[in-house]
N, CA, C and O atoms as a DFTB+ gen file, in Angstrom:
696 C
 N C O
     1  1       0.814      -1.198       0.000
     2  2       0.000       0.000       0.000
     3  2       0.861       1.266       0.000
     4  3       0.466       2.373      -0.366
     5  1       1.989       0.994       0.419
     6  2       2.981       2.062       0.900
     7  2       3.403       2.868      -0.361
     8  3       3.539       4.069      -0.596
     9  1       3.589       1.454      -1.245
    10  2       4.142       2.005      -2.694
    11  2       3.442       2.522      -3.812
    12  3       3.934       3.150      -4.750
    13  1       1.956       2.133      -3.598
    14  2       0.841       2.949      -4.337
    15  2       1.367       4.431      -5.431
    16  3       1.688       4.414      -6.619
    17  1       1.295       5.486      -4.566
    18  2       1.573       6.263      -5.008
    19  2       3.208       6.775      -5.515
    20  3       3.414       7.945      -5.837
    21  1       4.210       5.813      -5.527
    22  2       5.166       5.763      -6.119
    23  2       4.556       5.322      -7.584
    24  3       4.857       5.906      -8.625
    25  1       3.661       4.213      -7.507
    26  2       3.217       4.176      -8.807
    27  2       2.547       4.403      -9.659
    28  3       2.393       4.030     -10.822
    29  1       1.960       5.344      -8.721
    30  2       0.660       6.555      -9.651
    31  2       2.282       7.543     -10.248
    32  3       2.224       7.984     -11.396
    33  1       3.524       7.797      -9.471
    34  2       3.837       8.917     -10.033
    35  2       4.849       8.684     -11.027
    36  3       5.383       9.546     -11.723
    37  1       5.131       7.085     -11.037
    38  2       6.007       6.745     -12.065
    39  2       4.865       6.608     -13.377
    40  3       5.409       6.664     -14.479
    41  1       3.881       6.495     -13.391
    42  2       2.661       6.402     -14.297
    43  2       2.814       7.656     -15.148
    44  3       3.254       7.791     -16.290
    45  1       2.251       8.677     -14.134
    46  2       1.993      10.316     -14.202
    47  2       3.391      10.805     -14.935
    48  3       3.265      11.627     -15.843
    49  1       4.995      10.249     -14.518
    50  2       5.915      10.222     -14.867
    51  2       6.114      10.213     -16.212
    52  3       6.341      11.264     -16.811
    53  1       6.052       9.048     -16.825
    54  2       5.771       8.110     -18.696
    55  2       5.146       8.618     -19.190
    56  3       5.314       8.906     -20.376
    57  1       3.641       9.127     -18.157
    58  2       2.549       9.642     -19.628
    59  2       2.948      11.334     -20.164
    60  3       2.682      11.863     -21.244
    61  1       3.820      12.022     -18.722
    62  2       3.655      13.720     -19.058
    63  2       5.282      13.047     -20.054
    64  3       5.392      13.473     -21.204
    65  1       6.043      12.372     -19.695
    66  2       7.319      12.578     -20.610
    67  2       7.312      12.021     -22.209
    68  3       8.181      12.225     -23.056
    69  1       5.805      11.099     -22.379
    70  2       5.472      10.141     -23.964
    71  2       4.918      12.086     -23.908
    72  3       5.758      12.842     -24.394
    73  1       3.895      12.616     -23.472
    74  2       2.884      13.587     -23.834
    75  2       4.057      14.842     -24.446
    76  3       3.688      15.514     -25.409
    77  1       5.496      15.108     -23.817
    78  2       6.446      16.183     -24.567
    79  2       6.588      16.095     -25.423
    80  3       6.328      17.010     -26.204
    81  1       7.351      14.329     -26.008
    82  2       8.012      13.595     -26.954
    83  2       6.802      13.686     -28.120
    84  3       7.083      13.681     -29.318
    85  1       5.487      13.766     -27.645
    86  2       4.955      13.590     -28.890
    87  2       4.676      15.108     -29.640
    88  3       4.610      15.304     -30.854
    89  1       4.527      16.158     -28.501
    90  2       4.737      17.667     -28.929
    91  2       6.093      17.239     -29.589
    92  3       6.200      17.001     -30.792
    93  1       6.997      17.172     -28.791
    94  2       7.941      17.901     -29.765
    95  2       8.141      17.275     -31.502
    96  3       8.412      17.873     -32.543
    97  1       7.902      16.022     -31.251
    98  2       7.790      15.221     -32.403
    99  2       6.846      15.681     -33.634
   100  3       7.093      15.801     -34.834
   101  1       5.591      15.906     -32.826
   102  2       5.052      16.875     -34.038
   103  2       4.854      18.156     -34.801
   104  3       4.322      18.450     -35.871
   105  1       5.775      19.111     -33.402
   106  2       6.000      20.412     -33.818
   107  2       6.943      20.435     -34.911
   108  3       6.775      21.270     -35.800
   109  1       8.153      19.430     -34.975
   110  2       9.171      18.715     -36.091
   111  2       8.197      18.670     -37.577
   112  3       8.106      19.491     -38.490
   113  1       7.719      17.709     -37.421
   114  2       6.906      16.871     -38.399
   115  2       5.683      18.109     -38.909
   116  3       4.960      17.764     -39.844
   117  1       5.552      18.933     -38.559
   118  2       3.987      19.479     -38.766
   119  2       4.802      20.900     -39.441
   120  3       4.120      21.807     -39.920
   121  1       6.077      20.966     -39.421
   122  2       6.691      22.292     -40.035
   123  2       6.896      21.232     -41.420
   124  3       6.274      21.517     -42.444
   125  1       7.589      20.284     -41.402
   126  2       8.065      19.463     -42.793
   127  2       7.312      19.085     -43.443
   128  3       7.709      18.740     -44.556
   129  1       5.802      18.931     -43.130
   130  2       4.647      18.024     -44.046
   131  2       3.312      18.708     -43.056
   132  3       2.786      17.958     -42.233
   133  1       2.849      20.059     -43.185
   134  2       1.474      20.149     -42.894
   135  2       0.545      19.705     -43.495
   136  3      -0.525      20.230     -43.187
   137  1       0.495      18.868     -44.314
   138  2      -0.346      18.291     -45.366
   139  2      -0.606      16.734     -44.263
   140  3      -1.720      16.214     -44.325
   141  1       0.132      16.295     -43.614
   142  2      -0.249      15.373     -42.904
   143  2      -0.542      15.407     -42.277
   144  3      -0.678      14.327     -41.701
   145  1      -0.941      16.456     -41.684
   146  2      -1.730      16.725     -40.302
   147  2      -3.020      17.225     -40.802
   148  3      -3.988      16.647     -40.309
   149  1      -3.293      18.188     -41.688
   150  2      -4.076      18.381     -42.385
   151  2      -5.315      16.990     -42.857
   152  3      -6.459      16.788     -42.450
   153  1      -4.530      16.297     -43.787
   154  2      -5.485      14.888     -44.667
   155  2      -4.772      14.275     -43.811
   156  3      -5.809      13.843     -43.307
   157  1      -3.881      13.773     -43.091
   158  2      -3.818      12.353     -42.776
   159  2      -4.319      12.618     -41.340
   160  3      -5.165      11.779     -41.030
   161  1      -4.021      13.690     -40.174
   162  2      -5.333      13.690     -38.951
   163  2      -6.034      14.063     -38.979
   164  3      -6.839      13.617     -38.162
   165  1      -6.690      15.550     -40.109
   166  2      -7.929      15.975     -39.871
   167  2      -7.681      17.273     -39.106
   168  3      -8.602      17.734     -38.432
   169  1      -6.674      17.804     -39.154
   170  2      -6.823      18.946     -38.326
   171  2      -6.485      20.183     -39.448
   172  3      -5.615      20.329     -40.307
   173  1      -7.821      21.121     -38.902
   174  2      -8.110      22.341     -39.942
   175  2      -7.256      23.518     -39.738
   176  3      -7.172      24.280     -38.775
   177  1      -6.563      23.488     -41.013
   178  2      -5.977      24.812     -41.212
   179  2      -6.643      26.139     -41.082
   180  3      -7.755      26.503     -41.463
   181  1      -5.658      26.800     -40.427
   182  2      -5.909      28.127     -39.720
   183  2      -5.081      28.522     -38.455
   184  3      -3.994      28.009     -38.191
   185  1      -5.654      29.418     -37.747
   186  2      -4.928      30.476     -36.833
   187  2      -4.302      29.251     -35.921
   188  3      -3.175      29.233     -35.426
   189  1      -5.623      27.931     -35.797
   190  2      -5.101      27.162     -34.075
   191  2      -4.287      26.298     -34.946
   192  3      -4.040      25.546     -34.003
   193  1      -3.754      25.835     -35.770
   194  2      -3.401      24.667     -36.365
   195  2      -2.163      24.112     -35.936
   196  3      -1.884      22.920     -36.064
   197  1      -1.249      25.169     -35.311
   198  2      -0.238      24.022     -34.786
   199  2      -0.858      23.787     -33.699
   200  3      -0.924      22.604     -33.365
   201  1      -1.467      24.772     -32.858
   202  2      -1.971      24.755     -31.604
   203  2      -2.023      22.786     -31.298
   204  3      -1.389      21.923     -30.691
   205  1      -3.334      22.934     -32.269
   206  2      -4.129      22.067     -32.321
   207  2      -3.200      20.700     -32.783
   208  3      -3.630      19.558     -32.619
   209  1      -1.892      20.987     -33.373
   210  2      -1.115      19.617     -33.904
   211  2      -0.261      19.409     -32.614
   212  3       0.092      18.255     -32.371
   213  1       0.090      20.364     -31.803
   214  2       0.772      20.195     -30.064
   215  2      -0.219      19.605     -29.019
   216  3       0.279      19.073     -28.026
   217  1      -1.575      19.647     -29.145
   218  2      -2.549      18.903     -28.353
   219  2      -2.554      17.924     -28.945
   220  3      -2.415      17.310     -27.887
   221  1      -2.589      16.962     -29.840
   222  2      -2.598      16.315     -30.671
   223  2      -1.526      15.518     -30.376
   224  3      -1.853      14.344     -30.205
   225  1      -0.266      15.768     -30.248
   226  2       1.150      15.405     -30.020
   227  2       0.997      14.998     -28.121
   228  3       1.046      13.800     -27.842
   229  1       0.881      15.677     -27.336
   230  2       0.573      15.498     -26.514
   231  2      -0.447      14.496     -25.726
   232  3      -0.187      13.885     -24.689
   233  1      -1.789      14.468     -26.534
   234  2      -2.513      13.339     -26.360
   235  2      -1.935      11.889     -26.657
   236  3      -1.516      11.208     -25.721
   237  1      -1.918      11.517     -27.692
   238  2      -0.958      10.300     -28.508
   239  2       0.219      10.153     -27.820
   240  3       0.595       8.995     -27.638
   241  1       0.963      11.147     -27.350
   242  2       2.357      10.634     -26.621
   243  2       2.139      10.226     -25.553
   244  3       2.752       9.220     -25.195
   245  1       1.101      10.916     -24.570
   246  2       0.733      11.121     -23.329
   247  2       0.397       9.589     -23.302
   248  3       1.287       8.847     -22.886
   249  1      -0.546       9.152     -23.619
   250  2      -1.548       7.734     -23.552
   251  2      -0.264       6.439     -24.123
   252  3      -0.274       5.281     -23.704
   253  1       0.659       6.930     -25.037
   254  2       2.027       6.007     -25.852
   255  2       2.634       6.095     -24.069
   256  3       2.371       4.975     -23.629
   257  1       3.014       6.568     -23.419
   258  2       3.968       6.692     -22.384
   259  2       3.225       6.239     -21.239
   260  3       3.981       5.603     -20.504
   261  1       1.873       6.315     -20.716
   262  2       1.122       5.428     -19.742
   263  2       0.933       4.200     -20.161
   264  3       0.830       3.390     -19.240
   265  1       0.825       3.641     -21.541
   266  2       0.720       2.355     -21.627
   267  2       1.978       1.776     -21.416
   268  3       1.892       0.576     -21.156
   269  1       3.336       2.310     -21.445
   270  2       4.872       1.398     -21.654
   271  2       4.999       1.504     -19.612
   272  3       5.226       0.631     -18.776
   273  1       4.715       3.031     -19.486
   274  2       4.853       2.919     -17.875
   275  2       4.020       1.699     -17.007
   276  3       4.362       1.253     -15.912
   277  1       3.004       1.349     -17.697
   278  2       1.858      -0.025     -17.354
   279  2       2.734      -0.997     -17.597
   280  3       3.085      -1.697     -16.647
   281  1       3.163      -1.195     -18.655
   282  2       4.060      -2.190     -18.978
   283  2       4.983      -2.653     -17.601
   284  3       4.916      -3.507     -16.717
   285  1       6.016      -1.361     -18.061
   286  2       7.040      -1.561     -16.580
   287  2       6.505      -1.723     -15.402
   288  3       7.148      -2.487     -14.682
   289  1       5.538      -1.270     -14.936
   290  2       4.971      -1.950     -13.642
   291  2       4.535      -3.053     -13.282
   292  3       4.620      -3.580     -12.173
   293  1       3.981      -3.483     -14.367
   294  2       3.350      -4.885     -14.273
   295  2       4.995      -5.882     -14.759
   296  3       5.201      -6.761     -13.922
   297  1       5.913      -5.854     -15.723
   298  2       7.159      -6.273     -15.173
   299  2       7.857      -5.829     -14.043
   300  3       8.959      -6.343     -13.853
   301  1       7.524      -5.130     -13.388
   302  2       8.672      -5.155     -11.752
   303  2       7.452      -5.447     -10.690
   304  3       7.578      -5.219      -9.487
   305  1       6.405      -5.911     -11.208
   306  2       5.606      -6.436     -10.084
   307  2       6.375      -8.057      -9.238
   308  3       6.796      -9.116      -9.703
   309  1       6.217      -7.370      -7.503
   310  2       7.067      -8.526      -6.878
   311  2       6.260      -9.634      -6.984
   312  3       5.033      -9.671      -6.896
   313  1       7.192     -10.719      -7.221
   314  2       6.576     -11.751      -6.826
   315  2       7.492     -12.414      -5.402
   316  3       8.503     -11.977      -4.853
   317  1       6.570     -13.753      -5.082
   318  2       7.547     -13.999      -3.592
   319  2       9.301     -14.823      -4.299
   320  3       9.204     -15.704      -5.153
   321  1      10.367     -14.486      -3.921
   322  2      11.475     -15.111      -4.047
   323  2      12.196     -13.850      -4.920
   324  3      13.397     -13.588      -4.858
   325  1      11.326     -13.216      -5.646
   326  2      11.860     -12.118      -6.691
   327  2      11.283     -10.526      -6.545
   328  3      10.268     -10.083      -7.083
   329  1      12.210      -9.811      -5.678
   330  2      11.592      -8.324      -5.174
   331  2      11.717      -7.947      -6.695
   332  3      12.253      -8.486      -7.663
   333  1      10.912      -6.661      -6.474
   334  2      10.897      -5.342      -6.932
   335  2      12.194      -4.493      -7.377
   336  3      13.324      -4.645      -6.915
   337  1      11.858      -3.692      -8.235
   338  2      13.261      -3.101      -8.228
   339  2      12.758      -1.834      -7.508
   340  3      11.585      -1.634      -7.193
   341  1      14.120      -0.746      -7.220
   342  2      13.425       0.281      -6.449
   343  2      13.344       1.481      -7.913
   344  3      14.194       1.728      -8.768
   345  1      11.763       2.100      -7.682
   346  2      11.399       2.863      -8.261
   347  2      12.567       3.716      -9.405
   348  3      12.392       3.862     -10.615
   349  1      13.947       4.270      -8.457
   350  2      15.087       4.736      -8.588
   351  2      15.695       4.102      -9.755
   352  3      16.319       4.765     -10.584
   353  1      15.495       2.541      -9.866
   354  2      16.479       2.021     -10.473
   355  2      15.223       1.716     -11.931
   356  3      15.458       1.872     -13.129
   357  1      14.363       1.412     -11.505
   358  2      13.047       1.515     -12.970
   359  2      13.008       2.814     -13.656
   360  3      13.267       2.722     -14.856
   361  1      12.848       3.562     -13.386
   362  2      12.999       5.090     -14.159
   363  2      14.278       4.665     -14.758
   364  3      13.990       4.606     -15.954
   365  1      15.679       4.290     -14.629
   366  2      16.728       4.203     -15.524
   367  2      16.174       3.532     -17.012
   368  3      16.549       3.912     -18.122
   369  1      15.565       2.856     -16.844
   370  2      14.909       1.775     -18.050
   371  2      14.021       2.697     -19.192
   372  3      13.818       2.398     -20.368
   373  1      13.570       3.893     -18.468
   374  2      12.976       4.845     -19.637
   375  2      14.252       4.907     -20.738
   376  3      13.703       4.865     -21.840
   377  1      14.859       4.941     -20.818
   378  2      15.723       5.391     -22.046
   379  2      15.585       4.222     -23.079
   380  3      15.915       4.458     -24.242
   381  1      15.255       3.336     -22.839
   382  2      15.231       2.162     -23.809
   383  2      13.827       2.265     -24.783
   384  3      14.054       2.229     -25.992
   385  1      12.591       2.373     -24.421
   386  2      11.774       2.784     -25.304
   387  2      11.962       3.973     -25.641
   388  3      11.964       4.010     -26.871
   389  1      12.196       5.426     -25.011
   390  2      12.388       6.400     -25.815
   391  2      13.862       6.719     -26.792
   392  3      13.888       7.594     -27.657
   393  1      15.107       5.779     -26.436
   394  2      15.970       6.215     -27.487
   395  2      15.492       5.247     -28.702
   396  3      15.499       5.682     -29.853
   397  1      15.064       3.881     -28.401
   398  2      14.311       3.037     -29.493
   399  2      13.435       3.973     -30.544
   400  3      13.498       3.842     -31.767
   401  1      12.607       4.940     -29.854
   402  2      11.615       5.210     -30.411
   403  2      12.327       6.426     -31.172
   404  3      12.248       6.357     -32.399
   405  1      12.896       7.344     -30.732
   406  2      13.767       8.661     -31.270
   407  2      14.711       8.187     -32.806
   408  3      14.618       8.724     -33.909
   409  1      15.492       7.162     -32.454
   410  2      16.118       6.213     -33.576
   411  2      15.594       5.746     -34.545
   412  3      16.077       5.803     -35.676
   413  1      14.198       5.051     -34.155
   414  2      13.844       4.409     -35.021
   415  2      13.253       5.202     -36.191
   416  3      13.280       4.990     -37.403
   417  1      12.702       6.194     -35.445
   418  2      11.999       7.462     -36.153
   419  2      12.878       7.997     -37.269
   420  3      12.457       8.172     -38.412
   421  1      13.993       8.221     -36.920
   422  2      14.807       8.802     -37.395
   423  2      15.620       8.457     -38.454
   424  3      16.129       9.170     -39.319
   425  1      15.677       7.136     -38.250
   426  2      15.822       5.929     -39.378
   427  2      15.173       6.140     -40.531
   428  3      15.698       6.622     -41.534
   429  1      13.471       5.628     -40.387
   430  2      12.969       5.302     -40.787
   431  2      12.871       6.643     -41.425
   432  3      13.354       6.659     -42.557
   433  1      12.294       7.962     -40.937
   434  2      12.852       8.877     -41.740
   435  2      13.456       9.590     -43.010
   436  3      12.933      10.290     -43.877
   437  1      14.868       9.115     -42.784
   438  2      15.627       9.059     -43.895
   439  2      15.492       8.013     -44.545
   440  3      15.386       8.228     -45.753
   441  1      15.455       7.053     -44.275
   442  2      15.768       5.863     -45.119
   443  2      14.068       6.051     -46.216
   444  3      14.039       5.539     -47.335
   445  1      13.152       6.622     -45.805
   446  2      12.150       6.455     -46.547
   447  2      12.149       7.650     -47.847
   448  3      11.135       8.265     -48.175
   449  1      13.716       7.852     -48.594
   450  2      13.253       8.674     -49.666
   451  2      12.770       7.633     -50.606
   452  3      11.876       7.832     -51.429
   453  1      13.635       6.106     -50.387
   454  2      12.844       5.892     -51.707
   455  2      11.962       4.872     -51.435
   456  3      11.904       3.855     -52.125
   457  1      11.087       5.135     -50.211
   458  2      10.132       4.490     -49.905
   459  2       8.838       5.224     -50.241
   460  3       7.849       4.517     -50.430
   461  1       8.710       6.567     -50.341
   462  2       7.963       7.384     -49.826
   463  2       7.207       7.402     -51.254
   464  3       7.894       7.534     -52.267
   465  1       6.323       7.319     -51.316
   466  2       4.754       7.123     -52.756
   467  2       5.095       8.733     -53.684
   468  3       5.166       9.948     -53.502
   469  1       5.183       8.030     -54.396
   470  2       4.831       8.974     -55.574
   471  2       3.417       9.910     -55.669
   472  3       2.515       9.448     -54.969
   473  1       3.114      10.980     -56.312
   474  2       1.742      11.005     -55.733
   475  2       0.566      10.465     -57.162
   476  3      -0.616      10.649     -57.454
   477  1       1.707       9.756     -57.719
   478  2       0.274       8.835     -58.801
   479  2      -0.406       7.254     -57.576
   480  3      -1.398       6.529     -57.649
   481  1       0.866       7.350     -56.501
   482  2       0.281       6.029     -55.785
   483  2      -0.497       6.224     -54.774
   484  3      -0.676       5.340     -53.936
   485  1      -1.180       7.633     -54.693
   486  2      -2.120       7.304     -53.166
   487  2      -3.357       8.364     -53.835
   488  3      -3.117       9.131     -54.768
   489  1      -4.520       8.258     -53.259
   490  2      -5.636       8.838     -53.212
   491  2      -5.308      10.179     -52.901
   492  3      -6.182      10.976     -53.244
   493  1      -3.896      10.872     -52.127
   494  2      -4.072      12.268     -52.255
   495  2      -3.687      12.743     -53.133
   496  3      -3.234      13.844     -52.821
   497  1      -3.570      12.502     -54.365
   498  2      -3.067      12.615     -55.763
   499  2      -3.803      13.477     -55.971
   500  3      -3.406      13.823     -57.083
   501  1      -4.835      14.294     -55.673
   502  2      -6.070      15.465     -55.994
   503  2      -5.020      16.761     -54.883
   504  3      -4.720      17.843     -55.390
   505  1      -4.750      16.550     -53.968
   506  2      -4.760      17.154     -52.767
   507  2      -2.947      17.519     -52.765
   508  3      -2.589      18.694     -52.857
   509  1      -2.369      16.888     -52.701
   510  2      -1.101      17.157     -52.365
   511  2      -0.437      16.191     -53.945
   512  3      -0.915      15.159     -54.416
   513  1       0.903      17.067     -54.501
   514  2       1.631      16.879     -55.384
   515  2       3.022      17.080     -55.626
   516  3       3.541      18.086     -55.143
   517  1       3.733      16.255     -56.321
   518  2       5.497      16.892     -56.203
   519  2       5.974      16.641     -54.847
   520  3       5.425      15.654     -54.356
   521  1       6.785      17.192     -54.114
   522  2       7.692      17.144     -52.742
   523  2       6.638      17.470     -51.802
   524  3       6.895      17.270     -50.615
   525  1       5.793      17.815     -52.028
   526  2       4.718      17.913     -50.924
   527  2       4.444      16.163     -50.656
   528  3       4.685      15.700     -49.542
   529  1       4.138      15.637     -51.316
   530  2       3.402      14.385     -51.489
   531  2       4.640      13.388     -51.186
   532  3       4.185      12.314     -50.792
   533  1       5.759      13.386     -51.227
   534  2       6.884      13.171     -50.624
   535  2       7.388      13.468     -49.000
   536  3       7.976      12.733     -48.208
   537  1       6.986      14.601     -48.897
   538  2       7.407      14.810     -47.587
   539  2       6.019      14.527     -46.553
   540  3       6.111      14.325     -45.343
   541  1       4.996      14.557     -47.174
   542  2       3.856      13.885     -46.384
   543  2       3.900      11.899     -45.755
   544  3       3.518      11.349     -44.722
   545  1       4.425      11.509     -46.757
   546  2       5.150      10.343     -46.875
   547  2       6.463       9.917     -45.777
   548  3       6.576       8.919     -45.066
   549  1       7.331      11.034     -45.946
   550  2       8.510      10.906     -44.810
   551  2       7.736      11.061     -43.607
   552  3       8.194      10.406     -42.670
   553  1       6.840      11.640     -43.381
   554  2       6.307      12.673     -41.797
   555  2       5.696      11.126     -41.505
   556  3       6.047      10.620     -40.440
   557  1       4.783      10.323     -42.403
   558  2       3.933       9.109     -42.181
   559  2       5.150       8.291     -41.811
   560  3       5.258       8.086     -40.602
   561  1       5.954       7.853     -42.476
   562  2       7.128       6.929     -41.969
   563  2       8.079       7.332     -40.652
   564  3       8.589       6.634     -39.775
   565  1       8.085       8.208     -40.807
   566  2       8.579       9.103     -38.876
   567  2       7.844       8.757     -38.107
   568  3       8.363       8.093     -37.210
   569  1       6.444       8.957     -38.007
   570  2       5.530       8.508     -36.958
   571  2       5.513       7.375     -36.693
   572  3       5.532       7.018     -35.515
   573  1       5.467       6.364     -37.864
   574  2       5.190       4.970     -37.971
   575  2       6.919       4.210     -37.289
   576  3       7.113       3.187     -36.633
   577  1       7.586       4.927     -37.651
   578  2       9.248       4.774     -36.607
   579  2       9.595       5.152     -35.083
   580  3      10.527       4.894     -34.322
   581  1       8.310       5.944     -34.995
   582  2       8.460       6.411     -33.133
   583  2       7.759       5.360     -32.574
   584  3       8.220       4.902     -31.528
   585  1       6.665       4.828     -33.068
   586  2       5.683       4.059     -32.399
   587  2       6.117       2.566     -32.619
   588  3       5.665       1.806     -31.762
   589  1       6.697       2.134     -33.336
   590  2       7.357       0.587     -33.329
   591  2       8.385       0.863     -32.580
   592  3       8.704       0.002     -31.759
   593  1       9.145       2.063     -32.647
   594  2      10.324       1.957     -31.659
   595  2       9.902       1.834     -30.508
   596  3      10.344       0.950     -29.774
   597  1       8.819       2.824     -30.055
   598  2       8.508       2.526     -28.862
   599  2       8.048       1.254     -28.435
   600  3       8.067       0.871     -27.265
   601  1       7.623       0.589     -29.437
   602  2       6.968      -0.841     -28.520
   603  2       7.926      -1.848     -28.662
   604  3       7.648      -2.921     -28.127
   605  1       9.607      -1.702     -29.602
   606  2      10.593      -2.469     -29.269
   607  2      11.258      -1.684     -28.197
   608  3      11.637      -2.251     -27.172
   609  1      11.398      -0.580     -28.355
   610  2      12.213      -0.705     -26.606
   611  2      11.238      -0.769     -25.599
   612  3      11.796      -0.935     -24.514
   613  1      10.082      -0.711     -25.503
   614  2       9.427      -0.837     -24.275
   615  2       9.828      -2.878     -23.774
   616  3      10.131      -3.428     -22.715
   617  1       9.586      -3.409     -25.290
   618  2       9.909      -4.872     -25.079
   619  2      11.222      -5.202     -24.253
   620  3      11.540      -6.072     -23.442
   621  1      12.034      -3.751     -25.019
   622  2      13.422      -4.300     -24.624
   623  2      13.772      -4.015     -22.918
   624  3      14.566      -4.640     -22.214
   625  1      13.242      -3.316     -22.689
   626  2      13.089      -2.590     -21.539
   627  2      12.459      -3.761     -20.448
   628  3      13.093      -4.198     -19.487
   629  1      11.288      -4.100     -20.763
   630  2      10.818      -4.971     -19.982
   631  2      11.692      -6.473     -20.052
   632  3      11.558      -7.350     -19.199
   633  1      12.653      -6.580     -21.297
   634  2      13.142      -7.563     -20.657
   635  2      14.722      -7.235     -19.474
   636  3      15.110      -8.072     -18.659
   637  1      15.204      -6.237     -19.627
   638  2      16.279      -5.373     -18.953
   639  2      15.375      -5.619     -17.580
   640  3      15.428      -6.727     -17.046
   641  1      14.914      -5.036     -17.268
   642  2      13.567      -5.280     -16.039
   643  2      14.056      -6.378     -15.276
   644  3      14.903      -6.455     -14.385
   645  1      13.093      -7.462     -16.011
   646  2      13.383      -8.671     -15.937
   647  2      14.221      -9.237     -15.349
   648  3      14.067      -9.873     -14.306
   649  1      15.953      -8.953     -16.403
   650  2      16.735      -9.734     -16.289
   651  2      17.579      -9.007     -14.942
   652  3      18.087      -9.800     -14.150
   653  1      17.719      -7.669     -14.697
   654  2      17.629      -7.148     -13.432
   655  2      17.196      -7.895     -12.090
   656  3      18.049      -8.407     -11.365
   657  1      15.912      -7.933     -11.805
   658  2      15.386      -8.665     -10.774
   659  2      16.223     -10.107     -10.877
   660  3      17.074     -10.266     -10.001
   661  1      16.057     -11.230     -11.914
   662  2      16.915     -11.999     -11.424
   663  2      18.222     -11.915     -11.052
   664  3      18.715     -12.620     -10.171
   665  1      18.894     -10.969     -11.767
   666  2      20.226     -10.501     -11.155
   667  2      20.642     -10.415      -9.430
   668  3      21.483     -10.904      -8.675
   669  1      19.134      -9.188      -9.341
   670  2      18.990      -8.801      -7.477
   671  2      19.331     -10.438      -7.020
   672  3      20.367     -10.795      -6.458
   673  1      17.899     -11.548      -7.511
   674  2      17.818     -12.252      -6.656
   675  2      19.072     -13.304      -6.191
   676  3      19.183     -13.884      -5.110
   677  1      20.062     -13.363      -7.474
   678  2      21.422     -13.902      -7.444
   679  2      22.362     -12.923      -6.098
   680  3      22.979     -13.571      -5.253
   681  1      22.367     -11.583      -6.051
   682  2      22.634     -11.043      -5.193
   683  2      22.180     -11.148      -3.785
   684  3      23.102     -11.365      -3.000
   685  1      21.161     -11.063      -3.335
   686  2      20.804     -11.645      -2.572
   687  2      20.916     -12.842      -1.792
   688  3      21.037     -13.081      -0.590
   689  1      20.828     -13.638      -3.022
   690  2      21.317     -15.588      -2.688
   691  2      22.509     -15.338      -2.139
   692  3      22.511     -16.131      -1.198
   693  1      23.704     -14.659      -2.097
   694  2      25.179     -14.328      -1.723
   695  2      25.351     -13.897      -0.410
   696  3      26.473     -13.606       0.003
């Protein structure tokens, strides 16, 4: 009961630090391809429009960073023979889904010039054309590189976790 609210704030922790990562990620992305925020989320151009692409960034990151912080809790949940790690030493493990996710992004990114659709290959072929329709394409493959990253390092993370606690419990045995 004691530790309760250690784990409301490692929660509260993941979701406000996914909720920056996804501002800042889309304040990036929403200068290089407003056309994807535009047709690919739906958000209307005008006065609020980044406004509205930083709430946006914030929501999606926010809810991306409470689900991996769920994750990690439910891997450092004690069982009997195998403690807990201390709160102190779980927060170190954030860096594994977010440099996963920063990388992968970033990868995927670049590597998608000659991935990225022509605009005879997609339905916004009316709407967006030329390097527009290209860089709408990179912004889609960036996103689609934060969010697999994140759920391989969250994997990777939870197994670091993991292999931690058995570590403790070898320590311990000593």
């Amino acid at each position: 009961m004691a530790t309760k609210w250690r784990e409301y704030a490692f929660l509260v922790g993941t979701a406000l630090l996914g909720g920056f990562v996804g501002m800042a990620n889309d304040a990036l992305t929403s200068h290089l391809s407003p056309d994807y925020f535009l047709y690919g989320k739906g958000i209307a151009a005008g006065p609020d429009f980044f406004k509205n692409v930083l709430f946006l960034g914030f929501q999606m990151g926010f809810g991306a960073g409470l689900i991996a912080g769920a994750f990690y809790l439910v891997a450092n949940n004690s069982k009997p023979g195998r403690p807990a790690l201390p709160y102190r030493q779980l927060v170190n493990f954030i860096v594994c889904p977010l440099a996963a996710a920063l990388l992968l992004a970033v990868a995927m990114g670049i590597s998608s010039a000659g991935l990225a659709k022509s605009e005879g290959d997609t339905q916004l072929a009316d709407a967006i054309t030329g390097p527009r329709a290209i860089w709408f394409w990179r912004v889609w493959y960036i996103h689609l590189g934060l969010y697999v990253g994140l759920a391989l390092g969250t994997l990777g993370g939870i197994y670091c976790i993991r292999h931690a606690r058995k570590l403790a419990v070898v320590e311990l045995a000593r």
